[in-house]
N, C-alpha and C positions, 0 to 999 in steps of 0.2 A: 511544398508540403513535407515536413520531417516525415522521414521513416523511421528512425528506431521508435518501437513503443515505449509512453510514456506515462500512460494511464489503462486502469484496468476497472472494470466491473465487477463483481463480487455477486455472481446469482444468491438471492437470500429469499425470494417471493413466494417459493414453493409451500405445497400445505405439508408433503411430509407423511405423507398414509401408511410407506410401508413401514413406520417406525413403531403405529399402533398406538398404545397407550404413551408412549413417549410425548409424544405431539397433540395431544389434549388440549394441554392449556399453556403449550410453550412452543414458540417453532423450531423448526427442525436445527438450524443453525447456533441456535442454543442448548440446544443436547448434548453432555458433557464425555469427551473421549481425555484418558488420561489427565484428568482433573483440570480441564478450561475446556469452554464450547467449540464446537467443532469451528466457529465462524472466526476463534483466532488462531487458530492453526493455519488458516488461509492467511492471515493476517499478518503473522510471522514469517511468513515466504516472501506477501510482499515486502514490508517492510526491511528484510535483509537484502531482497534485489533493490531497494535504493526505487521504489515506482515513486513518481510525483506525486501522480492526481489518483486517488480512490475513490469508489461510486459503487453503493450497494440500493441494490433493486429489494421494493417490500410489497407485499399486500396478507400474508398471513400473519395473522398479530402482529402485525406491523409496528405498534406503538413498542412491544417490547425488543426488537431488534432497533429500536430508532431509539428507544432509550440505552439501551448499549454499548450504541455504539458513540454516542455523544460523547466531544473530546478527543476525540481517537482521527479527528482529520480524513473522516470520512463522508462527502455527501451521500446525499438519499435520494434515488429517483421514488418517486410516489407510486405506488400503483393501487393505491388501496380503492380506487373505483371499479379497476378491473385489470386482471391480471393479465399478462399481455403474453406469455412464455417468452421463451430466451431470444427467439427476432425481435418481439415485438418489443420486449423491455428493453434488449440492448438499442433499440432506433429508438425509446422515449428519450433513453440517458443520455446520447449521441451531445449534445447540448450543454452538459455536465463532462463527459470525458475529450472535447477536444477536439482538435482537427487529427489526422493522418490515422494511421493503425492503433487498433486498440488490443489490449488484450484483456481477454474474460474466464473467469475460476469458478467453479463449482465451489460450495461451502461445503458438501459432505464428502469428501474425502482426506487422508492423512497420507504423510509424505514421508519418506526416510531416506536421504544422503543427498545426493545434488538439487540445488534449489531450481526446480521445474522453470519459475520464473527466469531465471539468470539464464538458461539453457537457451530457452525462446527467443529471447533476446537475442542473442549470438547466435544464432541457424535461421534468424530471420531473414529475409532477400524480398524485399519488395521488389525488385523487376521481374522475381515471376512468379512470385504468390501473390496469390491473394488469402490463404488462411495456411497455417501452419499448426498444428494439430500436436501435443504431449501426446504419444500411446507406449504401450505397457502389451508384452505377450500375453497372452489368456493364462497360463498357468504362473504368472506371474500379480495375477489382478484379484487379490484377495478383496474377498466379500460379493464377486461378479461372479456372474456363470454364465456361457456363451462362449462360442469359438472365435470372437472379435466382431468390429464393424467394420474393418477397410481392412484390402490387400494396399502394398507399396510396391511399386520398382523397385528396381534398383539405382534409380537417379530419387527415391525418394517420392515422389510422385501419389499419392492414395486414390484410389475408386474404390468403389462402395464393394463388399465381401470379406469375410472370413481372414483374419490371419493376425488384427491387432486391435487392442482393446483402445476406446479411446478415454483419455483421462478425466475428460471435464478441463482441461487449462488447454488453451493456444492463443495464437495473433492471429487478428484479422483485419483487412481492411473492408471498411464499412461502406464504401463508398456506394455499392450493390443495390443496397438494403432498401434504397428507395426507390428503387422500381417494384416494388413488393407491393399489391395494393390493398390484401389484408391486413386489419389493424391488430391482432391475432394470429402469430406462428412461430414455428422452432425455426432456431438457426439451419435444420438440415435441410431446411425448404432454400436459403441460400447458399450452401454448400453445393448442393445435387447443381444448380450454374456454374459454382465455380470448378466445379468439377470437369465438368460439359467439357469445360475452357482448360481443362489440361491447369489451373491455377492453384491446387489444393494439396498441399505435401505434407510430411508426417515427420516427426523427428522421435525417436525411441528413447524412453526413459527408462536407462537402468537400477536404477533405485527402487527401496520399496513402496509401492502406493496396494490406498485399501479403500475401497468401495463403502463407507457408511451410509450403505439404502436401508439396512434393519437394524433392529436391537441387536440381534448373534453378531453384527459384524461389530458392534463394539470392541465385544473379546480380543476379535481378531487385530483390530487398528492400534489397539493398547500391547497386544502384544507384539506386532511391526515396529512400535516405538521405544521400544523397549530393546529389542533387539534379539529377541528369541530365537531361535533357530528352529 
């Protein structure tokens, strides 16, 4: 089984609430930061790390994220029967992205200087992870509030508390996933095992990243890209 990853997921299925009127009649991954939708800002990350295989998960207006993205060499895991969140969508896609380690990105966040992807990559160690984790310091995670979701060692290592925010981008290996026998649940449901097992480490991203969970955080992500101080 290859270990470097080679394909990644692109969570897209979400409804998108706390955006409010933004998410109406358009989903959230189409909502426009610095004049193109937030879904290719993600896009551009992979694409510059050189990923093979792309796989974007739908179920909220779905037909307008799958029209989108048509052409752009990205498949589509279906979910428009039922939305599965981030375990259950990433085991539907499983099929679509391949064998070995996958890596998976949130579509609402914005990035400034080293490419998250290429990082991952390179800090990855499949003999003893099993997930590898982007985080960001809290007074570094514009558009977030919260004192983090996971402490680290100093070998790197994360258990669940306080001290770093987690990105939305890491590698994981999937292999887990099916012993899960909900058809319905988040990835932290296989986390909190791979945890258990000492297999879950973190690697610090010092670049700018920005939370686009609301409208105010637009401002903020346009002005991250820009380079404001």
């Amino acid at each position: 089984m290859r270990d470097t990853p080679q394909s990644v997921i692109l969570f897209a299925a979400g409804f998108g609430t706390r955006m409010g009127a933004l998410t109406k009649t358009r989903p959230k991954p189409l909502v426009e930061v610095a004049g193109k939708p937030l879904i290719d800002h993600a896009l551009d990350l992979i694409k510059e790390a050189g990923v093979e295989r792309v796989v974007a998960n739908v179920h909220y207006l779905a037909d307008q994220v799958e029209d989108y993205l048509a052409g752009q060499n990205v498949m589509i895991s279906d979910e428009r029967a039922q939305i599965l969140e981030t375990g259950g969508g990433l085991r539907k896609a499983l099929g679509l992205l391949g064998e070995g380690p996958v890596m998976t990105l949130n579509t609402d966040a914005v990035w400034r200087g080293e490419n998250v992807i290429t990082k991952l990559r390179a800090h990855w160690d499949g003999t003893k992870m099993d997930a590898l984790l982007a985080l960001v310091r809290p007074e570094n995670a514009l558009g977030h509030s919260g004192k983090g979701d996971f402490s680290m060692d100093a070998k790197g290592c994360l258990m669940r508390g306080e001290g770093y925010v987690y990105t939305g981008a890491q590698v994981l290996n999937p292999s887990g996933i099916g012993s899960i026998s909900q058809d319905v649940f988040s990835l932290n449901l296989l986390w909190d095992e791979m945890i258990a097992r000492g297999r879950v480490y973190g690697v610090l991203y010092d670049g700018g990243w920005c939370d686009v969970g609301q409208p105010s955080s637009i401002a903020l992500a346009e002005s991250l890209l820009r380079g404001d101080s």
